[in-house]
C-alpha positions in Angstrom: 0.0 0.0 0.0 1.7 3.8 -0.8 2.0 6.3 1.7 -0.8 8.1 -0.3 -3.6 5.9 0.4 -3.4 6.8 4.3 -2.3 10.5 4.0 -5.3 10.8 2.2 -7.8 8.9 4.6 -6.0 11.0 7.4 -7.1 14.0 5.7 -10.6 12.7 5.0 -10.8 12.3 8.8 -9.8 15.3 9.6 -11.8 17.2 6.9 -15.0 15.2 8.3 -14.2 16.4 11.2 -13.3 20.0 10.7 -16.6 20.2 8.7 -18.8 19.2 11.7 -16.8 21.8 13.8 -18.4 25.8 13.9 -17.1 28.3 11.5 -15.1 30.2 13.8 -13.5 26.3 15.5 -12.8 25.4 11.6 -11.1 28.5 10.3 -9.0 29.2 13.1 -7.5 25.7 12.7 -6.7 26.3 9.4 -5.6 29.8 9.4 -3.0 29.0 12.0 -2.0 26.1 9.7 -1.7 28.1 6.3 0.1 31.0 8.8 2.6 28.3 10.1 3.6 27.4 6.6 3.2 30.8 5.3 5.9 32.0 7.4 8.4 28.8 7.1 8.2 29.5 3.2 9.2 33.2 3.7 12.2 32.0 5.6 12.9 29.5 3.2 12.5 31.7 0.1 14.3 34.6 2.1 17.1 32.1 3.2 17.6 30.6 -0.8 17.4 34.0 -2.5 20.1 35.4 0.4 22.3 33.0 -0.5 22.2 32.8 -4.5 22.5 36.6 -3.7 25.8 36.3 -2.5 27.0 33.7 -4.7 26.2 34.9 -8.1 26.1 38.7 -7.9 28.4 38.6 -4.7 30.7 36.2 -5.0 30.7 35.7 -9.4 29.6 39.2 -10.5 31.8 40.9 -7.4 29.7 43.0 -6.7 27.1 43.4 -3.5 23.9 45.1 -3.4 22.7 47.7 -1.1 20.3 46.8 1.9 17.8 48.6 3.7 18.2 49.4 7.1 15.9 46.4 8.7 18.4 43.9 7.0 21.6 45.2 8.1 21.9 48.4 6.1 24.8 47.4 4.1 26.0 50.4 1.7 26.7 47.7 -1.0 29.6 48.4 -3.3 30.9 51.2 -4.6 31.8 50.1 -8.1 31.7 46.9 -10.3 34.8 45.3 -10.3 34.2 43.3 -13.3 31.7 45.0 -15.2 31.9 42.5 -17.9 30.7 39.3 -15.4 27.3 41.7 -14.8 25.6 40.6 -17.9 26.6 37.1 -18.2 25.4 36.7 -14.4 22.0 38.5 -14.8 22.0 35.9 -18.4 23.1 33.1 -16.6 20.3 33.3 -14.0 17.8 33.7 -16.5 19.0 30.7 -18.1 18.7 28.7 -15.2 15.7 30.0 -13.8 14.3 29.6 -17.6 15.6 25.8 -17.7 13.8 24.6 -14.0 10.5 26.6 -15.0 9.7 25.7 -18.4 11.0 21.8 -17.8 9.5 21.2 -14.2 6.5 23.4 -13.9 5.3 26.1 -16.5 3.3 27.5 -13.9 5.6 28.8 -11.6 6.9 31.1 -14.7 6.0 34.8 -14.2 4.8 36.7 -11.3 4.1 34.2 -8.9 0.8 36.6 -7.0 -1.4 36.4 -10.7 -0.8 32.5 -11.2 -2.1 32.4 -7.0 -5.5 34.8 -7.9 -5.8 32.5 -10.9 -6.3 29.7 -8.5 -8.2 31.5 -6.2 -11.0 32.2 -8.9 -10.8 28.7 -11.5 -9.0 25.8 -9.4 -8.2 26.5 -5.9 -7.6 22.9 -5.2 -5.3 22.8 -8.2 -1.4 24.4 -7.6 1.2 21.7 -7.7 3.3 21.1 -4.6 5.9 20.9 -7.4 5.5 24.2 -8.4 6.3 25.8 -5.5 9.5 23.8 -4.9 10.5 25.4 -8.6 9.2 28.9 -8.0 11.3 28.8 -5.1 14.4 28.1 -7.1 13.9 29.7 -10.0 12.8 32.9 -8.3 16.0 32.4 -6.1 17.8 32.2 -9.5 16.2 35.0 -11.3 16.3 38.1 -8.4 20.0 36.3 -6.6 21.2 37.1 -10.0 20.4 40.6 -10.6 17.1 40.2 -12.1 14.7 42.9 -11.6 11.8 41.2 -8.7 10.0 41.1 -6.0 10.1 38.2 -3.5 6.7 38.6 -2.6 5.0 36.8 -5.6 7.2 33.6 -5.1 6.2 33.7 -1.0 2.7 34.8 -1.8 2.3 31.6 -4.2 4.0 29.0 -1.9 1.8 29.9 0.8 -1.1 29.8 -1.7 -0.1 26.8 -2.3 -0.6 25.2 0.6 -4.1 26.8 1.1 -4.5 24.9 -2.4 -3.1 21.8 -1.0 -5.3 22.2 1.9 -8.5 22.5 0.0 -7.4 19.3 -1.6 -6.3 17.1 1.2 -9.1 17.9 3.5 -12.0 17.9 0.6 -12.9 21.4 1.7 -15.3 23.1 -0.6 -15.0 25.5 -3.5 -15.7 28.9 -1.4 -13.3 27.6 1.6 -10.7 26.6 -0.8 -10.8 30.5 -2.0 -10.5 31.8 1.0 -7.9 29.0 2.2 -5.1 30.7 -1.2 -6.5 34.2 -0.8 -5.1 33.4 3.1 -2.2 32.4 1.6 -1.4 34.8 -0.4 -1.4 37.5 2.0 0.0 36.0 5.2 2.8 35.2 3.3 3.2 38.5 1.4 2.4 40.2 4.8 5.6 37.9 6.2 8.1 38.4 4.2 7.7 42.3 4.5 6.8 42.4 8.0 3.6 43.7 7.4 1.0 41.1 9.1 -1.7 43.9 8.9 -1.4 44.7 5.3 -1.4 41.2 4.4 -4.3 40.3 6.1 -5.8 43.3 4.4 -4.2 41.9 1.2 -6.1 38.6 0.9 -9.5 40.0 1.1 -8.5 43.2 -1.8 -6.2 41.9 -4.0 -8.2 39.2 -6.2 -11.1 41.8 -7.1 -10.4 45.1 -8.9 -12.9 47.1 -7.4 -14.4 44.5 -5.0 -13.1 43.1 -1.4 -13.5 38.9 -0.4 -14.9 40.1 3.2 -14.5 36.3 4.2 -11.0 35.8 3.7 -10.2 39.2 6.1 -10.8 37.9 9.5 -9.0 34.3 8.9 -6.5 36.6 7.5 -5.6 38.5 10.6 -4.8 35.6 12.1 -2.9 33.1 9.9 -0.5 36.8 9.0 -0.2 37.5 12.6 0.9 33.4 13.0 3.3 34.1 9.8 4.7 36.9 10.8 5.4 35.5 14.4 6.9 32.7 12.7 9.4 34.4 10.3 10.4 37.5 12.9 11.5 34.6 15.2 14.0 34.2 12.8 14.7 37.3 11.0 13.7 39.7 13.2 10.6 42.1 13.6 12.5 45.1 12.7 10.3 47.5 10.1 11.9 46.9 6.5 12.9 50.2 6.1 13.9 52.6 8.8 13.0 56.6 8.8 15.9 59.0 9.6 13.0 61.0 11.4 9.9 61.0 11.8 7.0 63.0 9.3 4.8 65.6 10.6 2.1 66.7 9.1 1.8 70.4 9.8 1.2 72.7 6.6 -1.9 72.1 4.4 -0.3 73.7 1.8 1.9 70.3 1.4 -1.3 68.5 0.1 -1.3 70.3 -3.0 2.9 68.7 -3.9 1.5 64.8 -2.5 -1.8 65.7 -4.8 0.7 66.1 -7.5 2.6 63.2 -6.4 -0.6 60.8 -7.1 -1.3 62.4 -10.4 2.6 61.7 -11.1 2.3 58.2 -9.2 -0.7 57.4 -11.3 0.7 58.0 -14.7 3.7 56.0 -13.8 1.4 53.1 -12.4 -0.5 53.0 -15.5 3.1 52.7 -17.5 4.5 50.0 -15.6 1.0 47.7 -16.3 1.0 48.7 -19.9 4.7 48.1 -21.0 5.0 44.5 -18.5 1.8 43.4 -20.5 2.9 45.0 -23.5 6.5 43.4 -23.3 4.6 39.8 -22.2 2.6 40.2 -26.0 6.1 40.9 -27.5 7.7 38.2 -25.9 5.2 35.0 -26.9 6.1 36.4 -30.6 9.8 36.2 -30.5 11.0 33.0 -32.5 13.6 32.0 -29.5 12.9 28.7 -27.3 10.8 30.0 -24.5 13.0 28.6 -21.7 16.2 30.7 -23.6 13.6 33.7 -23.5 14.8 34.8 -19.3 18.3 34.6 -20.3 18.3 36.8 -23.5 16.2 39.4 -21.2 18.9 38.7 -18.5 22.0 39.6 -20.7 20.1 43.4 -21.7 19.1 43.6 -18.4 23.0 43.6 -17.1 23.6 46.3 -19.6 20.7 48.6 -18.6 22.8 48.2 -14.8 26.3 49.2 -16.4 25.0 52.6 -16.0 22.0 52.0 -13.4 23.1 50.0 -10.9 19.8 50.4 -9.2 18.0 48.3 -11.9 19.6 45.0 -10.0 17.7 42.5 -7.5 14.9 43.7 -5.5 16.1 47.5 -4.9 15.1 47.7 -1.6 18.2 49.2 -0.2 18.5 52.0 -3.0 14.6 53.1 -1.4 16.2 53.0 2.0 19.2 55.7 0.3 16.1 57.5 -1.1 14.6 57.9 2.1 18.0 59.8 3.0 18.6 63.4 2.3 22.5 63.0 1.9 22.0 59.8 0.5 19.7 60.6 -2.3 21.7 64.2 -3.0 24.5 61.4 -4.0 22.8 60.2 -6.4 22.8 62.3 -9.9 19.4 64.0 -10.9 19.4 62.6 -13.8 19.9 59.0 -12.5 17.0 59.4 -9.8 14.4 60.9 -13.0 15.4 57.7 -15.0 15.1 55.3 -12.6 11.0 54.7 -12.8 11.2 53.9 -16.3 14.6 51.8 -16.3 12.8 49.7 -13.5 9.8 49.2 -15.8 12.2 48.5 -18.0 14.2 46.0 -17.0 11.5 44.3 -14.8 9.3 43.9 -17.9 12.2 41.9 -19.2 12.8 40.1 -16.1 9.9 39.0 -15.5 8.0 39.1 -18.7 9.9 37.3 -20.3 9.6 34.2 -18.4 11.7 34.7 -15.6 10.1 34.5 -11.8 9.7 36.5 -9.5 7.4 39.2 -8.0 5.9 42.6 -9.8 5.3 44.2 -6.0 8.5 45.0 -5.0 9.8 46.5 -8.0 6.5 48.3 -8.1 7.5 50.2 -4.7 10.9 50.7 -5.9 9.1 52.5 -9.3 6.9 54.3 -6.7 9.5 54.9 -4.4 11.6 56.7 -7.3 8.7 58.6 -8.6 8.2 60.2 -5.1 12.4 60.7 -5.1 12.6 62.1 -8.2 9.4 64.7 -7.7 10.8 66.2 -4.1 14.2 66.4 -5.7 12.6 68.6 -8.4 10.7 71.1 -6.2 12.5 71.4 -3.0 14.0 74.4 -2.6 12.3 76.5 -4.8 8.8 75.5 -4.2 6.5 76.8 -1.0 5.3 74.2 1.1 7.5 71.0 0.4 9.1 68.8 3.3 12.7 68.8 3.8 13.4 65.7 4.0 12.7 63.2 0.7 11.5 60.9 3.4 7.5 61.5 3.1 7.8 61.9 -0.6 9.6 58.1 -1.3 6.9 56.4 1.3 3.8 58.2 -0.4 4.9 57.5 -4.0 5.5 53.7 -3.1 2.3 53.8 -1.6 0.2 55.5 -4.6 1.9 54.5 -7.2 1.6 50.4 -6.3 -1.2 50.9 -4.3 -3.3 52.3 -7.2 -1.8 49.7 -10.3 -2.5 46.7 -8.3 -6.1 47.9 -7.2 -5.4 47.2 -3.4 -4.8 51.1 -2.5 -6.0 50.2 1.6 -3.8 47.6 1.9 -0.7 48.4 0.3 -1.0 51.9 2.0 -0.9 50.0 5.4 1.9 47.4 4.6 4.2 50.1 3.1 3.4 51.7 7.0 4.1 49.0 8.5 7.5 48.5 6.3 8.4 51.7 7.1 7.2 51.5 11.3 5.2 54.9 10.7 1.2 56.2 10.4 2.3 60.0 10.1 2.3 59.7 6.1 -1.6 58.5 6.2 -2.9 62.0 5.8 -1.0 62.9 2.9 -1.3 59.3 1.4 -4.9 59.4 1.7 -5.3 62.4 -1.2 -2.0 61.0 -3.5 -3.6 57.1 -3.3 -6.8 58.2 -3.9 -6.0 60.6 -7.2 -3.5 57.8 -8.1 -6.4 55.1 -7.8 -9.2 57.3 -9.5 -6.4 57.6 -12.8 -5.8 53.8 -12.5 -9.5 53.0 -12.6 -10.6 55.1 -15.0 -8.1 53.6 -17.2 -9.5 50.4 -15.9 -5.9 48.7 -16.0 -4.3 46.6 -13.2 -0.8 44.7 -13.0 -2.5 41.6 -11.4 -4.6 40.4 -15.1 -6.1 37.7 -13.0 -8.5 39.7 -10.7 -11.6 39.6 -11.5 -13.9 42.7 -11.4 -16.7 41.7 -8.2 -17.4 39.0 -6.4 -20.5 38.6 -9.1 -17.8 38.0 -11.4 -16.5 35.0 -9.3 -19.3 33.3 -9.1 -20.0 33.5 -12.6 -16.4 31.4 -13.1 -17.8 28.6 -10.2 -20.7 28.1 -12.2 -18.8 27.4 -15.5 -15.9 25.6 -13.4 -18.2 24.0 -10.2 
């Protein structure tokens, strides 16, 4: 007899069971399960993409990226030191990540938080434990090597994953199974960043575009507070980024620059969806094998960072520098204006082309940059502007991912809670909304998966039961 025969009668007893239990008895069970595994896959991820980090941009490449404050605050280096080795790196990743993907699991190929809302609306039960395993690697591969992502998709879809593997193994039903990845998705999201209220927020706004999944938000809070214990135990619970001091709000002439900042944030939102989508069309077209696609987006990818450094791995420690007024005067004009679009840029190849890895953290790096690049612009001519870049960088991260990915409430929290601080809310609150109102009206997203209303998801359980 396999060892599947009784794994599966084990979970038919304790599905049977679970189902007889009350609502609140059954989904506190399984949110502290999904939590549990949420934020062992975020150490996991975080531990693999750490080390093929060092080893192929560190230790290959020579050179080492900046961090932000939370994970040591490393300045990075000053220089390449063989400029030649940064393309071939950035290639080689790609044709690694490109190789495991496209022979193991086709899947995990892409930004792993779209293939998870997939399953949430057609097939919860149906992401491959396989999958995961790969988008672990290949993400590891892909970002470790300088590729332009976020490690939030690859966490968000393992611990989707196991919600999926979940709604499998214990039989439970279509609408549980939903809310079992939706959980997923945002405990581990909300882990990784250390952001266990925004990613409970997360699961219940990010599958709709202009809806919210009300009964994924309270088994939310408590598998993200149960996935952030978990990975803080090991990481830490220091905020991602840290503030040289704090924001006060105390001119109301500053709304009108943070009003321009979400028109700004908006537009640049609204870019980023349109050329990664436009570059994913492109790409499907070009007569290359699709697993050599991530490596010949890899190899342009190192040459955009000759000049741009920036462009390289997640980015997060060039947003803590923004956050810096000396820090951020380093860094030429020029090079701060260019940065939003060389992201877009090189993230569209990254990840559009095949490669793996997440669109939300180079989305707050693009925001981030937009909000740099706008107070660097206008301070010290115009009335009414902070002095400090600080509020400007954590407001443009805020409206300018908030508003693409149509989950302006909870990014806006989880970007506070990366950053330990609420004083930017009032400002947010007029640059998020303007940024979302240009978003919508444009109707575009980066997530293509989310469905419009929850109207719209039950139409798709009627045609897929």
């Amino acid at each position: 007899m396999s060892l599947a025969t009784p794994t599966r009668a084990l979970g038919s007893r304790i599905g049977a069971r679970l189902s007889r239990a009350s609502h609140l008895n059954r989904w506190v069970v399984l949110s502290v399960a999904i939590g549990l595994i949420a934020g062992s896959g975020a150490i996991v991820f975080y531990a693999t993409l750490t080390e093929a980090t060092h080893l192929l941009l560190g230790v290959l490449a020579g050179y080492h990226i900046p961090t932000p404050a939370g994970e040591g605050g490393h300045p990075g280096s000053a220089g390449y030191v063989r400029p030649w080795a940064i393309p071939l790196v950035v290639g080689l990743g790609g044709l690694l990540s490109g190789w495991l993907v496209f022979t193991f699991a086709p899947e995990a190929e892409g930004h792993g938080t779209d293939a998870a809302i997939a399953a949430v609306h057609h097939n919860p039960r149906g992401i491959r434990v396989r999958a995961i395993v790969v988008k672990i690697l290949a993400s590891a591969l892909t970002i470790g090597s300088g590729g332009s992502g976020g490690r939030e998709g690859p966490t968000g879809q393992i611990s989707a994953g196991f919600g999926s593997l979940l709604a499998r193994w214990l039989n439970l039903s279509t609408d549980e199974g939903r809310v079992a990845v939706s959980v997923g998705i945002g405990s581990g999201i909300g882990a990784i960043f250390s952001a266990p209220l925004g990613g409970a927020l997360l699961a219940a706004e990010i599958v709709y575009r202009e809806d919210f999944e009300s009964a994924a938000l309270l088994p939310g809070l408590v598998a993200s507070v149960v996935a952030y214990s978990v990975f803080g135990s090991v990481e830490g619970f220091t905020p991602l980024f840290h503030l040289p001091q704090p924001y006060r709000f105390d001119s109301p002439g500053q709304l009108l620059w943070f009003a321009v900042l979400g028109i700004v944030a908006g537009g640049v939102g609204l870019l980023y969806a349109k050329s990664f989508y436009a570059f994913m069309t492109f790409n499907k077209r070009l007569p290359i094998p699709r697993a050599l696609r991530p490596a010949a987006a890899g190899v342009v990818v190192g040459l955009i960072a000759l000049p741009l450094p920036e462009v390289l791995g997640t980015g997060y420690g060039w947003i803590q520098r923004a956050l810096v007024t000396p820090d951020l005067a380093a860094i030429p004009l020029l090079v701060v204006v260019l940065l939003p679009f060389a992201r877009i840029v090189a993230t569209s190849l990254s990840i559009g082309s095949g490669g793996s890895g997440g669109v939300f953290g180079p989305g707050m790096v693009i925001g981030a940059f937009t909000g740099a690049a706008l107070w660097r612009l206008v301070e010290g001519w115009a009335p009414a502007v902070p002095h400090d870049p600080a509020a400007f960088v954590v407001v443009g991260m805020m409206a300018c991912f908030g508003a693409i990915s149509r989950a302006p409430i909870a990014v806006t929290v989880m970007v506070a809670e990366m950053t330990g601080s609420i004083a930017e809310f009032v400002p947010a609150m007029i640059a998020v909304g303007l940024a979302s109102m240009i978003v919508r009206h444009w109707d575009a997203t980066i997530y293509s998966e989310q469905l419009r209303t929850r109207d719209d998801s039950a139409a798709v359980t009627t045609r897929h039961p």
